[in-house]
C-alpha positions as CSV (number, residue, x, y, z in Angstrom):
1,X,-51.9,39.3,34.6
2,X,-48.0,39.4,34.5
3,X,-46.4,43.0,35.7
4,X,-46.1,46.1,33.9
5,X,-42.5,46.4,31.7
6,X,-41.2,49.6,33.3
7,X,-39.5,49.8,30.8
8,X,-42.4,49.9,28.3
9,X,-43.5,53.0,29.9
10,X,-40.5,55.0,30.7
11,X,-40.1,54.9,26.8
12,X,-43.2,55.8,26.1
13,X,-43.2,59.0,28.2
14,X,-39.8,59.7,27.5
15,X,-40.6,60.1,23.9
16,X,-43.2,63.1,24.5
17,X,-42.4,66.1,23.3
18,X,-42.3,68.4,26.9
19,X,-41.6,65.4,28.8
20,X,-37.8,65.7,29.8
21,X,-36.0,64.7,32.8
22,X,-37.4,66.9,35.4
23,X,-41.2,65.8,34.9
24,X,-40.8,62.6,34.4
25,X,-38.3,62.9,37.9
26,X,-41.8,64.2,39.3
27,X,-44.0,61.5,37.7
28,X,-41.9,59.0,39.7
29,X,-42.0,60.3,42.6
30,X,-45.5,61.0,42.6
31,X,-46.8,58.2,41.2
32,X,-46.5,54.2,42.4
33,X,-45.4,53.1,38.7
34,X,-45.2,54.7,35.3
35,X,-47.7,52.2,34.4
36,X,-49.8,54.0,36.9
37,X,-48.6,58.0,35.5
38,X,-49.8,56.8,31.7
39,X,-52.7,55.7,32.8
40,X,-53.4,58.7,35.6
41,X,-56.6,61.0,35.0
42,X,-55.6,64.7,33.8
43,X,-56.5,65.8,37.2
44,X,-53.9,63.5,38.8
45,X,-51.0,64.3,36.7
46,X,-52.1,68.0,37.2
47,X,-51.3,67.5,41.1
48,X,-47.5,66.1,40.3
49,X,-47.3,70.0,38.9
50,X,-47.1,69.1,35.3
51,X,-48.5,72.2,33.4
52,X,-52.2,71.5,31.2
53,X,-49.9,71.5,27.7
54,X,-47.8,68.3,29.0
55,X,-50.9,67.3,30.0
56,X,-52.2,67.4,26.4
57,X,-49.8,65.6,24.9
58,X,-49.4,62.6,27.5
59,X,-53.8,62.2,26.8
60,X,-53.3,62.8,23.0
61,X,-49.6,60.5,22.9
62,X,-51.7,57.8,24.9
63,X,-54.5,57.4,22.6
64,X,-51.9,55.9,19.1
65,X,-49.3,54.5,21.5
66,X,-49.0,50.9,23.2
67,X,-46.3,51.1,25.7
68,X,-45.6,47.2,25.7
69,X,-45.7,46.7,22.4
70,X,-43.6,49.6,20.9
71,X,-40.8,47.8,23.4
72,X,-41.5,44.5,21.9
73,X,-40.8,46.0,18.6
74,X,-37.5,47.6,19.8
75,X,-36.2,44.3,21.1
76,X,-37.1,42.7,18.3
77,X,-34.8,44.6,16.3
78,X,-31.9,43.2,18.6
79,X,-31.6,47.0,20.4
80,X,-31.1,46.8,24.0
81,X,-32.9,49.3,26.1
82,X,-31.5,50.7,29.5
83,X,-33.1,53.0,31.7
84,X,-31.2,55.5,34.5
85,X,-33.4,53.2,36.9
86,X,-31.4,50.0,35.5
87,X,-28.5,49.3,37.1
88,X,-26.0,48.6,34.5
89,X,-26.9,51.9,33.4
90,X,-23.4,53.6,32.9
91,X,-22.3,54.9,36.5
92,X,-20.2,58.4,34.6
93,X,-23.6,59.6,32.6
94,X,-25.9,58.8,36.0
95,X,-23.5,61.8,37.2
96,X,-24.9,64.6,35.2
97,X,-27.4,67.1,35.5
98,X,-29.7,65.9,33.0
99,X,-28.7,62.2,32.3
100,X,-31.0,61.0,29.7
101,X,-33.9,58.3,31.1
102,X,-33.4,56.2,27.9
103,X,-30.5,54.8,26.2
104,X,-31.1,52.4,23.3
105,X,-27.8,50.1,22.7
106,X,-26.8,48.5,19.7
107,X,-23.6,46.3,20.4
108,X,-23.1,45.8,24.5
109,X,-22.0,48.1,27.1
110,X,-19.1,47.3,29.9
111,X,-17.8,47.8,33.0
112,X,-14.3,48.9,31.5
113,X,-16.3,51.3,29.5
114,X,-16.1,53.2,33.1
115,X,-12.5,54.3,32.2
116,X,-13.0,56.3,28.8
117,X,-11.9,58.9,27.3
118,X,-14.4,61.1,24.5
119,X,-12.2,62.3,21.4
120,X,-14.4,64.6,19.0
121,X,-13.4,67.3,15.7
122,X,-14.1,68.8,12.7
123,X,-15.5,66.5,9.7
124,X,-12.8,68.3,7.8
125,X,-9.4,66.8,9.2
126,X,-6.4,67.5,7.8
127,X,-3.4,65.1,7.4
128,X,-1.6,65.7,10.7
129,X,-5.7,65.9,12.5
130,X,-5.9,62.8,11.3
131,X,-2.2,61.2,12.3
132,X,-2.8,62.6,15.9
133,X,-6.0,61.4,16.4
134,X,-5.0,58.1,15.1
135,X,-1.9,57.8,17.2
136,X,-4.3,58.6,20.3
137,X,-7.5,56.9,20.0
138,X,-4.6,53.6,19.3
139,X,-2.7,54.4,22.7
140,X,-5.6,54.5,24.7
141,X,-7.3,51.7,23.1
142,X,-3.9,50.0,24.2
143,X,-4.2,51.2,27.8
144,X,-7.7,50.0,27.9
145,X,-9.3,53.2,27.7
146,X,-12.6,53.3,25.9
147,X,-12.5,55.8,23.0
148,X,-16.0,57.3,22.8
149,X,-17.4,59.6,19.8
150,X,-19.6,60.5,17.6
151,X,-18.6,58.3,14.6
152,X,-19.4,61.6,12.5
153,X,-17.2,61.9,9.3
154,X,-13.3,63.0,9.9
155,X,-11.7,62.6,13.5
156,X,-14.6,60.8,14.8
157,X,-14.2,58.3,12.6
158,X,-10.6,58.1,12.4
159,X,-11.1,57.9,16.3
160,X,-13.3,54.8,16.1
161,X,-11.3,53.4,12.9
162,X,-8.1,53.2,15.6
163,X,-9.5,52.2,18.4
164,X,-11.2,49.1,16.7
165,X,-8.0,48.3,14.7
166,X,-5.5,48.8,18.3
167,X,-8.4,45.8,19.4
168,X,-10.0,48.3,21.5
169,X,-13.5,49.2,22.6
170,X,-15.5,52.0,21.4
171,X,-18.7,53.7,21.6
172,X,-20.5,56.0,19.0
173,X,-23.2,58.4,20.5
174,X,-25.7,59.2,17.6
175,X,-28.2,61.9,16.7
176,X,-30.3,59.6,15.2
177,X,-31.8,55.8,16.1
178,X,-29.3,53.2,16.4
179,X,-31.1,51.3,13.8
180,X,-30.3,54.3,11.4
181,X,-26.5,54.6,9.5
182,X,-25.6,58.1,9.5
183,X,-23.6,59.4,7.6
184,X,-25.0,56.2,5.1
185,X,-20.5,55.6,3.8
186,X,-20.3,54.4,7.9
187,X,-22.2,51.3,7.3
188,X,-19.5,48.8,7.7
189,X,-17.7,50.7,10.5
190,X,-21.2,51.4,12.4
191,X,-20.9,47.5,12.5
192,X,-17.7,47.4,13.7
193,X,-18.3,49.5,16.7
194,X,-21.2,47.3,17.3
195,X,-19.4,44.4,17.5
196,X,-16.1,46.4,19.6
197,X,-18.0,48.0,21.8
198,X,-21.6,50.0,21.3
199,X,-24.2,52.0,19.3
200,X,-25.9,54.2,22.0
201,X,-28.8,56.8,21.8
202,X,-31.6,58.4,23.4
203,X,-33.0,59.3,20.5
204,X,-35.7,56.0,19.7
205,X,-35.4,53.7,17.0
206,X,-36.2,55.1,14.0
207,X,-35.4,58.7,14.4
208,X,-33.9,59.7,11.3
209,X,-30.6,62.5,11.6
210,X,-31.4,66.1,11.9
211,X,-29.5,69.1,12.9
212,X,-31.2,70.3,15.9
213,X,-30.5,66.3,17.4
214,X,-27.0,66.6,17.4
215,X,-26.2,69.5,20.0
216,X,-27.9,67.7,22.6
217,X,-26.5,64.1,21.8
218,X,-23.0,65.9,22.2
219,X,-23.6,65.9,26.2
220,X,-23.9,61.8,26.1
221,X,-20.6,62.2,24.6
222,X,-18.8,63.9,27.4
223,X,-21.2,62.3,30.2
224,X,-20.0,59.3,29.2
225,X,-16.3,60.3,29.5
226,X,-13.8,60.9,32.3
227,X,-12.2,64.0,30.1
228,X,-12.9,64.9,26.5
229,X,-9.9,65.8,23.6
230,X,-10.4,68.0,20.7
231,X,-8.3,67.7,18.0
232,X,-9.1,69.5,15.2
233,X,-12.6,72.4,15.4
234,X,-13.1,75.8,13.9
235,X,-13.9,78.5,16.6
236,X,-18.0,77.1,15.5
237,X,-17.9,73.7,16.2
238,X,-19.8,70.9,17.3
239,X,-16.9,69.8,19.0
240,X,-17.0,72.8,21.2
241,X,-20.2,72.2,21.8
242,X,-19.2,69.1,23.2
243,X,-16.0,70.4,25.2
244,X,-19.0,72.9,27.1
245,X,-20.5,70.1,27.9
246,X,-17.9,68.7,29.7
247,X,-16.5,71.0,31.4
248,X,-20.8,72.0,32.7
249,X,-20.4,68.1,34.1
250,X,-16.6,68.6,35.9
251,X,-15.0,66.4,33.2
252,X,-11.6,67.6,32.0
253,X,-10.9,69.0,28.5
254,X,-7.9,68.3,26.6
255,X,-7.0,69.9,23.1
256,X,-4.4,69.2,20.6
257,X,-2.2,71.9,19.4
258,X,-2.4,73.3,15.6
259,X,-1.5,75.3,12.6
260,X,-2.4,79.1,13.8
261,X,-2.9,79.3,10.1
262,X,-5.3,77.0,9.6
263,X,-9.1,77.4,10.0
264,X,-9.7,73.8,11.3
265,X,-7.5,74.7,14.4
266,X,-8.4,77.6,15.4
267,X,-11.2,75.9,17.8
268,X,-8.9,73.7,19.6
269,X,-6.0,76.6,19.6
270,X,-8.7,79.1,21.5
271,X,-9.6,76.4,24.2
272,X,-5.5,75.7,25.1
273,X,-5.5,79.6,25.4
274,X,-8.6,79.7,27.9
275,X,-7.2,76.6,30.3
276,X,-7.6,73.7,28.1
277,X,-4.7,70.4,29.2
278,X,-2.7,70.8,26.2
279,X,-2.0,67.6,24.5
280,X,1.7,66.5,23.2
281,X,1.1,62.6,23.4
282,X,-0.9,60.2,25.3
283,X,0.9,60.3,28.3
284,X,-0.4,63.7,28.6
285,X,-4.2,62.3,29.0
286,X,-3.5,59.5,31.4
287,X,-1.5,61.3,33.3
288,X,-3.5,64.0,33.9
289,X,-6.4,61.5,34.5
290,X,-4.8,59.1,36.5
291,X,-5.5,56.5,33.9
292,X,-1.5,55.0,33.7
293,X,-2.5,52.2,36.0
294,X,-5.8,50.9,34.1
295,X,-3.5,48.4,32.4
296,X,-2.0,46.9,35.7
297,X,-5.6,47.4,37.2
298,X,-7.4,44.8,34.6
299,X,-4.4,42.9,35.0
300,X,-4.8,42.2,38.2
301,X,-8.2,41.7,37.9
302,X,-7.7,38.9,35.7
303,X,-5.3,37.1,38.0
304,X,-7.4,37.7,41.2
305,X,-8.2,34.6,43.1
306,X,-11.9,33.2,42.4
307,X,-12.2,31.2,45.9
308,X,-10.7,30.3,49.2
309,X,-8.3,27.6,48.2
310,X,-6.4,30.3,45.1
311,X,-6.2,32.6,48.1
312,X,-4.4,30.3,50.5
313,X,-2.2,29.0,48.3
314,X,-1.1,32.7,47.1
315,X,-0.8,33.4,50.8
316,X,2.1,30.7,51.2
317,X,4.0,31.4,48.3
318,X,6.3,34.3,47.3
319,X,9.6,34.6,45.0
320,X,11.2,31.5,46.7
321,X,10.1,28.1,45.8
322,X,8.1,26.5,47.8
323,X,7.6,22.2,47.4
324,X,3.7,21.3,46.5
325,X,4.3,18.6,49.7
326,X,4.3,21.6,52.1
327,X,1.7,23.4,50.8
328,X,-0.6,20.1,51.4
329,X,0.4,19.8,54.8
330,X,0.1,23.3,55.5
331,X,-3.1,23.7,54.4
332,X,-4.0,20.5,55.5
333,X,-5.7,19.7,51.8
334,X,-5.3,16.5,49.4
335,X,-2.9,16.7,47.0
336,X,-4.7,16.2,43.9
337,X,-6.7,19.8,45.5
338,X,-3.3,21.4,45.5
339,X,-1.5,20.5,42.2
340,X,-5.0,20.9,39.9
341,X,-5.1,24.0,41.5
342,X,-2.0,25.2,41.1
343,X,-1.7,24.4,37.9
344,X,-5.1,26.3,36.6
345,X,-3.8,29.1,38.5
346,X,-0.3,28.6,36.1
347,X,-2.5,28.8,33.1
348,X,-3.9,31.8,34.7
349,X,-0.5,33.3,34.8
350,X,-0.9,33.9,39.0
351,X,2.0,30.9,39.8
352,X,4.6,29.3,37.7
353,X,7.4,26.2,38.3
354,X,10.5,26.5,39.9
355,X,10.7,23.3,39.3
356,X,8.9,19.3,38.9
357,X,7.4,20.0,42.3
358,X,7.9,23.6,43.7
359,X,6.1,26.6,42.9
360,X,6.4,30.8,43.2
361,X,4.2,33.6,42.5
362,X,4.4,34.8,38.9
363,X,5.6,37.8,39.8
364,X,7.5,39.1,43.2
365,X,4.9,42.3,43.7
366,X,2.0,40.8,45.2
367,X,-1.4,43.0,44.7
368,X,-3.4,42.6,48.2
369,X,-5.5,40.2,47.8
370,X,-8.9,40.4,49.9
């Protein structure tokens, strides 16, 4: 008989009404596997200190639901499933207090979605909401921030819409199943996203929108995020909601100046007045953030050596040419190892010419390399 899917029955229990972080924390500590906690007796999940109406519903939930296949299902539909107990689970959201123990994915998650920034507002954006939020969500898609919302009508949108379009990555946090459009007009850019980034929910596939899911969704928003910008919220706003949130989990909040006479800024005005980083430009958020050297961080990245020989050679070379005959006999290598190497690291943009048979480093600030 092949293993368990953990998996399988994280979801499963996740999906209880009752069953939040905290007892399913307790389940796992008490029990070998989840496998073995949705299978325990009453009387043994009534010693992990569960109380007799959880109880209930894990012996009621157990008796409709198959654990293995209700994940086959999921997969089927081309969602990805993480758990906090998965490593590529995303390291900012592992931070908070109540990090959600399921996230279904639609699209594909990424390391550089470690720097990212959450930009949220009212569904009602004016002209100049929308310009700024535009002009930001762009910049930091240029900088290789990942802009993260809630792809909710007006400046969440127009957030996602710029990122894409800068060729940026994105994520969308929904209060519904990631195999469900909402609002239903986001259909083609719910695609996009998918494809420039990632759907993400806790909510399982085929929970359809409701009101009370999107209050709670807003803290996957800011968990996700290193800071959070409000552009445009009434004094009532999700986006508030959200801006709570972050500040509850240490992140910083950020919020764009507005008309004092108009309703849709009086939100975002109120949180600059109580300590909120006020927001002129870009600059303003990776600054604050220490984001301006993400750029020349992934840059780096990208030219880094992949073995031994890329890092000797970088080791003997610096702005002055130095003839491919010396670096054979230095390094005591054959030349056809030295000149097909050199000139994939070329192409790699680490080493360039001087000229038929000398070479320098790319560029005169050399990154240590270790």
């Amino acid at each position: 008989m092949s293993q368990p899917d953990h998996r399988a029955y994280l979801i499963a229990l996740a999906r209880i009404k009752g069953i939040g972080p905290v007892r399913l924390r307790l389940m796992q500590s008490h029990f070998p596997t989840l496998y073995d906690a949705w299978n325990a007796h009453p009387a043994e999940l009534l010693a992990t200190g569960l109380d007799q109406k959880s109880i209930f519903s894990i012996v009621e939930t157990r008796r409709t639901v198959q654990p293995e296949a209700e994940l086959e299902r999921i997969l089927e539909k081309n969602i990805n499933v993480l758990t906090w107990d998965d490593a590529a689970y995303p390291k900012l959201l592992r931070q908070i207090s109540d990090p959600p123990p399921v996230l279904y994915v639609r699209g594909q998650l990424a390391d550089a979605d470690a720097w990212a920034i959450g930009m949220v507002g009212t569904r009602r954006a004016t002209v100049y909401g929308r310009e700024v939020t535009e002009m930001l969500a762009g910049d930091l898609a240029r900088n290789h921030i990942t802009v993260v919302s809630g792809m909710a009508r007006g400046i969440d949108a127009y957030a996602h819409q710029a990122a894409i379009k800068a060729g940026g990555r994105t994520l969308a946090v929904l209060g519904c199943g990631v195999d469900i459009t909402y609002p239903p007009e986001h259909r083609k850019l719910a695609q996009e996203i998918s494809e420039n980034g990632a759907l993400v929910s806790d909510y399982p596939p085929g929970t359809e929108p409701d009101a009370q899911n999107f209050p709670p969704r807003n803290r996957i928003i800011s968990g996700l995020s290193l800071g959070v910008v409000v552009v445009e919220a009434d004094e009532k706003s999700g986006a508030l909601i959200t801006s709570d949130f972050a500040l509850e989990q240490g992140r910083e909040v950020f919020a764009v100046p507005g008309n004092i006479f108009n309703r849709s800024s009086r939100g975002a005005n109120k949180l600059i007045q109580q300590g909120a980083k006020l927001v002129l430009n870009t600059a303003n958020i990776l600054e604050e953030l220490n984001l301006s050297m993400v750029t020349s961080f992934i840059t780096a990245q990208a030219v880094a050596p992949e073995n031994d020989i890329e890092r000797s050679l970088l080791a003997q070379l610096s702005h002055e040419p130095v003839l491919t005959d010396d670096l054979v006999n230095r390094l005591n290598l054959p030349t056809e190892v030295v000149t097909g190497t050199l000139a994939l690291m070329e192409l790699k943009g680490m080493v360039r010419q001087a000229s038929g048979t000398s070479y320098v480093l790319a560029r005169e600030e050399r990154l240590p390399y270790v």
